[in-house]
Residue, then its C-alpha position, 0 to 999 in steps of 0.5 A: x764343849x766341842x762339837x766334834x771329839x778332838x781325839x784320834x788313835x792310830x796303831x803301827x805295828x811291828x811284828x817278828x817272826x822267826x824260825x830255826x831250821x830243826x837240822x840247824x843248817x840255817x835260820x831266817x826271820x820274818x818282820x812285818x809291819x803294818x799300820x791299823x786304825x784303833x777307832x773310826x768315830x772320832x776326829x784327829x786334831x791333826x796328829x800322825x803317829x810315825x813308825x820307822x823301822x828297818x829291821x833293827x832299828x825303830x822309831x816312834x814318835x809324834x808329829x803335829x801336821x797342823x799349819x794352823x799354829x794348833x798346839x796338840x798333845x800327844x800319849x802313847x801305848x806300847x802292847x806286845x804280844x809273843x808265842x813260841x813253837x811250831x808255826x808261830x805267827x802263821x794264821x794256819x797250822x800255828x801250834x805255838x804257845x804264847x808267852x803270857x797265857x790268855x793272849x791272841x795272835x790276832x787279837x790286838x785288845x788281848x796283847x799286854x801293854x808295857x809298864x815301866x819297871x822302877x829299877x830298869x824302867x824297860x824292865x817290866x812285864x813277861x817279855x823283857x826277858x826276850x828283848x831289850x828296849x832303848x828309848x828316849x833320843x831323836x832322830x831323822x824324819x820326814x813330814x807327812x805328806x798325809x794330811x788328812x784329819x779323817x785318816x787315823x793311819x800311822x806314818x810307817x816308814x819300812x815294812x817287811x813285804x816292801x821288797x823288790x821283786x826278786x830280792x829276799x830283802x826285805x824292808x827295801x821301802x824303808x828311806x833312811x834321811x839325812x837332814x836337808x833330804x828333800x822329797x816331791x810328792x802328793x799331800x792329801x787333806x779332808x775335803x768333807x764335813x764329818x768325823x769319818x775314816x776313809x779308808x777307801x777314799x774318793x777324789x773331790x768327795x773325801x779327800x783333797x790332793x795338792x800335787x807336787x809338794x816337797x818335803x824336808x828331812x829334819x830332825x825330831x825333837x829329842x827325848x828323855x823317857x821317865x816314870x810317873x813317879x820320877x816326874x813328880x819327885x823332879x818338880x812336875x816340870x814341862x819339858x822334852x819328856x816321855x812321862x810313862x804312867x803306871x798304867x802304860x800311857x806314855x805322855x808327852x810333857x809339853x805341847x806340839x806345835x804346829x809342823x814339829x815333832x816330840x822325841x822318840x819314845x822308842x829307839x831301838x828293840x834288842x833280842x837278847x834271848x832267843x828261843x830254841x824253837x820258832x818264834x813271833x814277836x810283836x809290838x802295837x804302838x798306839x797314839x791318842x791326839x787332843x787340843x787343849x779345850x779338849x782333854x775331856x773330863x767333862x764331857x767323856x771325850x779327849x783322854x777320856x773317851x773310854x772306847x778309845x782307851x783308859x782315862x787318865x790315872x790321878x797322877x796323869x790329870x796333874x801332868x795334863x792340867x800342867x801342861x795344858x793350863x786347863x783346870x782339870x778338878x782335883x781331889x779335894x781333902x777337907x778338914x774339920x774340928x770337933x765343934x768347929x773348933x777355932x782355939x785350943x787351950x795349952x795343955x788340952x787336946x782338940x780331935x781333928x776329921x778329915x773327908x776326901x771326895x774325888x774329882x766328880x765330887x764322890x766321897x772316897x770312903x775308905x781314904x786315909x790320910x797322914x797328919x801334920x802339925x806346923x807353928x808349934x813352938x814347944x815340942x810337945x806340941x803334937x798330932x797322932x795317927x788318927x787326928x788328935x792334936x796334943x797342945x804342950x801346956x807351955x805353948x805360948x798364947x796366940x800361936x797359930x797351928x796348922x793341921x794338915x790331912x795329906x791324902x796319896x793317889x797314884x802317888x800324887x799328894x792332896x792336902x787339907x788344913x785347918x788352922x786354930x789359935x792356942x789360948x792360954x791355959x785356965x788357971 
């Protein structure tokens, strides 16, 4: 067990807003982008969470800062939120409704987290009728120069208010990089013991600066995004993927090493259908970061710090113990005989009983199961629906049957066995 929790959250956000001129003579929108911190208690391992966006194009994506050869793994969280009608996004003399009911402007908890569709996996929830997404791919990024454990902040490259005095164009502070591109500046890092965010920090007492660092552009790792259920029917592999679980968690299905970087989770945001009356749009990008001794069944940190977000469903726990090679607990699926049963005769039948129990060990009371018989030689030989074994009377003597409970959570299969010799039928 750690001393400190080795998870960290940080949020960018890109917000848009738009207004149309009532006389139709012209129409201007406004995007914003910020960078907030989700939770102050905990410590970063040494992932930033990058955010790049000009405006149309935008990025998301990991990086792992660390130069100390720590392996980190990363998921992320895409909530949106969005209103229409006269003053839609402004703090005062807003009278716009928002799109999905119960939702606040400025409250981020309230915003509704994107889950993956199954025929179009962008196409999902109460604003994909408005916007398009394109996600996977890679791109251009430079290294953070925040390296600062304590500090949660997005790396945000491109915000709305980043313009030159004088200009109405915004985002006049987002850098486009070629690879090679190279940049001087100050890298920051933790200069105390504890697990706080500075958010104000002071020289020599929070924080530690090494003047003069040049940074190269490179290019992010590239990325496929696919569903939950679209990893465990490919293999459960470990590679260059986006895993988006049901409940909006996007995994990254292999760790980051030291100084590199997952592909993109999010590309590029599309409006394919605009209101007729002013808007607001937002996206909140949220990123956890843990080490591998730290996901946190155990102990309720990691993944599993719920003040930090929600524990890892079944099917993630099985992504997380293959990527990390931890031996996360499992649901177990016990199978039982009559009698304790060893041997079954041919031509009689034997009632088979099943229990399941979750990772804490808990029974799960109302779990069903499907049955299966395997080694049979006759095709008699069979099992109902609710576990009673039917041996064909010309089995042969000393086959051995296996009788398998498979029980489904979250899509991820747990199976149980038993196994009984068939004895020949008494005259």
């Amino acid at each position: 067990m750690t001393s400190k929790k080795k998870i960290a959250a940080s949020i960018g956000a890109v917000a848009m807003a738009a207004v149309i001129a009532l006389g139709g003579t012209f129409a201007w929108q406004s995007i914003s982008q910020t960078a907030l911190n989700e939770t102050m208690k905990t410590i970063n391992p040494g992932g930033r969470l990058h955010d790049d966006f000009n405006g149309q194009n935008k990025n998301v994506y990991v990086e792992n800062f660390t130069k100390d050869g720590t392996a980190i793994f990363a998921r992320v969280r895409l909530d949106e939120y969005m209103e229409i009608g006269k003053g839609a996004g402004a703090d005062e003399g807003n009278e716009a409704t928002p799109v999905k009911e119960g939702t606040q402007l400025n409250n981020k908890s309230t915003w509704v987290t994107r889950t993956p569709g199954t025929d179009d996996i962008t196409s999902n929830g109460d604003f994909a009728a408005y916007w398009d997404w394109n996600m996977g791919g890679q791109g251009v990024y430079m290294p953070t120069f925040n390296m600062n454990k304590d500090s949660l902040k997005a790396d945000v490259n491109g915000t709305y208010d980043g313009t030159i005095p004088d200009d109405d164009t915004h985002y006049d502070d987002y850098k486009e990089y070629e690879v090679g591109n190279k940049v001087t500046g100050d890298e920051i890092y933790d200069a105390d013991t504890n697990d706080t965010d500075e958010e104000e920090p002071v020289e020599d007492v929070n924080i530690d600066t090494v003047a003069d660092q040049e940074h190269t552009a490179a290019l992010t790792g590239t990325a496929t995004v696919m569903t939950m259920a679209e990893w465990i029917e490919a293999g459960c592999q470990v590679g260059d993927f986006w895993v988006w679980d049901t409940d909006g968690w996007a995994y990254w299905a292999k760790p980051i090493a030291s100084g590199e970087t997952t592909g993109l989770l999010l590309d590029e945001i599309v409006h394919t259908n605009p209101p007729s009356d002013s808007w607001y749009y937002g996206i909140n990008v949220v990123g956890q970061f843990v080490t591998a001794d730290d996901i946190g069944f155990l102990n309720g940190t990691g993944f599993y710090d719920t003040e930090a977000g929600k524990a890892p469903t079944a099917a993630a726990e099985v992504l997380l113990e293959k990527i990390t090679g931890t031996d996360i607990p499992n649901t177990t699926v016990t199978v039982t005989t009559d009698g304790n049963a060893e041997t079954v005769e041919a031509g009689k039948t034997l009632q088979f009983n099943f229990a399941v129990a979750d990772k804490a060990g808990s029974p799960v009371s109302e779990a069903t199961v499907t049955w299966s018989v395997a080694g049979a030689q006759q095709g008699g030989t069979s099992i109902a629906e609710n576990g009673l074994l039917t041996v064909d009377g010309s089995e042969t003597a000393e086959t051995e049957l296996t009788v398998t409970a498979t029980y489904t959570n979250d899509g991820v299969p747990y199976t149980g066995s038993y196994k009984v010799t068939v004895k020949a039928a008494t005259p």
